[in-house]
C-alpha positions in Angstrom: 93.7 6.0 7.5 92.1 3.7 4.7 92.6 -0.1 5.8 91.0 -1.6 2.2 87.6 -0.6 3.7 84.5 0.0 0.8 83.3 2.8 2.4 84.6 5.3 5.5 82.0 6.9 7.6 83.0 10.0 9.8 81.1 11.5 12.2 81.8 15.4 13.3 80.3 18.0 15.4 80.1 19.6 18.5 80.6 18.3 22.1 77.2 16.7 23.2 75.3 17.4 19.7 74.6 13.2 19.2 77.9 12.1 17.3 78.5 9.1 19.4 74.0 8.6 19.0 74.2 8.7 15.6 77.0 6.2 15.1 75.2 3.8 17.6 72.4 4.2 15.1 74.0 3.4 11.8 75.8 1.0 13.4 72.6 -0.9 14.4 71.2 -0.2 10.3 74.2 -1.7 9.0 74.6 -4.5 11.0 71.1 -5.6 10.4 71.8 -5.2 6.8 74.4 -7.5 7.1 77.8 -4.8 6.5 80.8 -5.3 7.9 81.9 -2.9 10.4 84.8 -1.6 12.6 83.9 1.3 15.1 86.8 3.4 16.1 85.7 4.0 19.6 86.5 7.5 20.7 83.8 8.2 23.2 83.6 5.6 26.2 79.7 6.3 26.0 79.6 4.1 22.7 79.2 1.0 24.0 76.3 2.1 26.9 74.7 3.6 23.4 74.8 0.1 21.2 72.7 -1.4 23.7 70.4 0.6 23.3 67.5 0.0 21.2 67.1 1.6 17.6 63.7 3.0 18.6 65.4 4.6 21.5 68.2 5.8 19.2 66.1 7.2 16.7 64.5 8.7 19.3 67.4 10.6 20.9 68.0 11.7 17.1 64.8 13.3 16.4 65.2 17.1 15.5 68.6 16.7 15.3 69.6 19.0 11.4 72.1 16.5 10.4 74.6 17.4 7.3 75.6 14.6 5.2 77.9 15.1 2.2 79.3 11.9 -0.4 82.9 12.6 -1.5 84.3 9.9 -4.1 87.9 9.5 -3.4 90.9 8.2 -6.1 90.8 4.8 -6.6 
């Protein structure tokens, strides 16, 4: 699915675990950092989530055991 983006960012897990949360999150990091984004919306609860606050998205990811793995793909 590349499209000439720098980097791909998926998010996995199980049904109600924070997936759609946690994209509204680093969505909201990024963007205030001043990336670039395209959000493949898959969950119609994405775009009640990026209103929300940060605060209130950290929040709602607190205790959450979050696995995050970097894989370097061919050039």
């Amino acid at each position: 699915m590349s499209l000439n983006y720098d980097i791909e960012i998926e998010v996995s897990g199980k049904e109600h675990q924070g997936k759609t949360t946690l994209i509204a999150y680093l969505a909201k990091i990024l963007s205030e950092s001043g990336a670039e984004l395209v959000i493949q919306r898959a969950d119609p609860q994405i775009d009640e989530k990026l209103n929300l606050s940060v605060e209130a998205l950290k929040e709602k990811l607190t205790g959450k055991k979050i696995f995050l793995r970097e894989i370097q793909t061919a050039i």
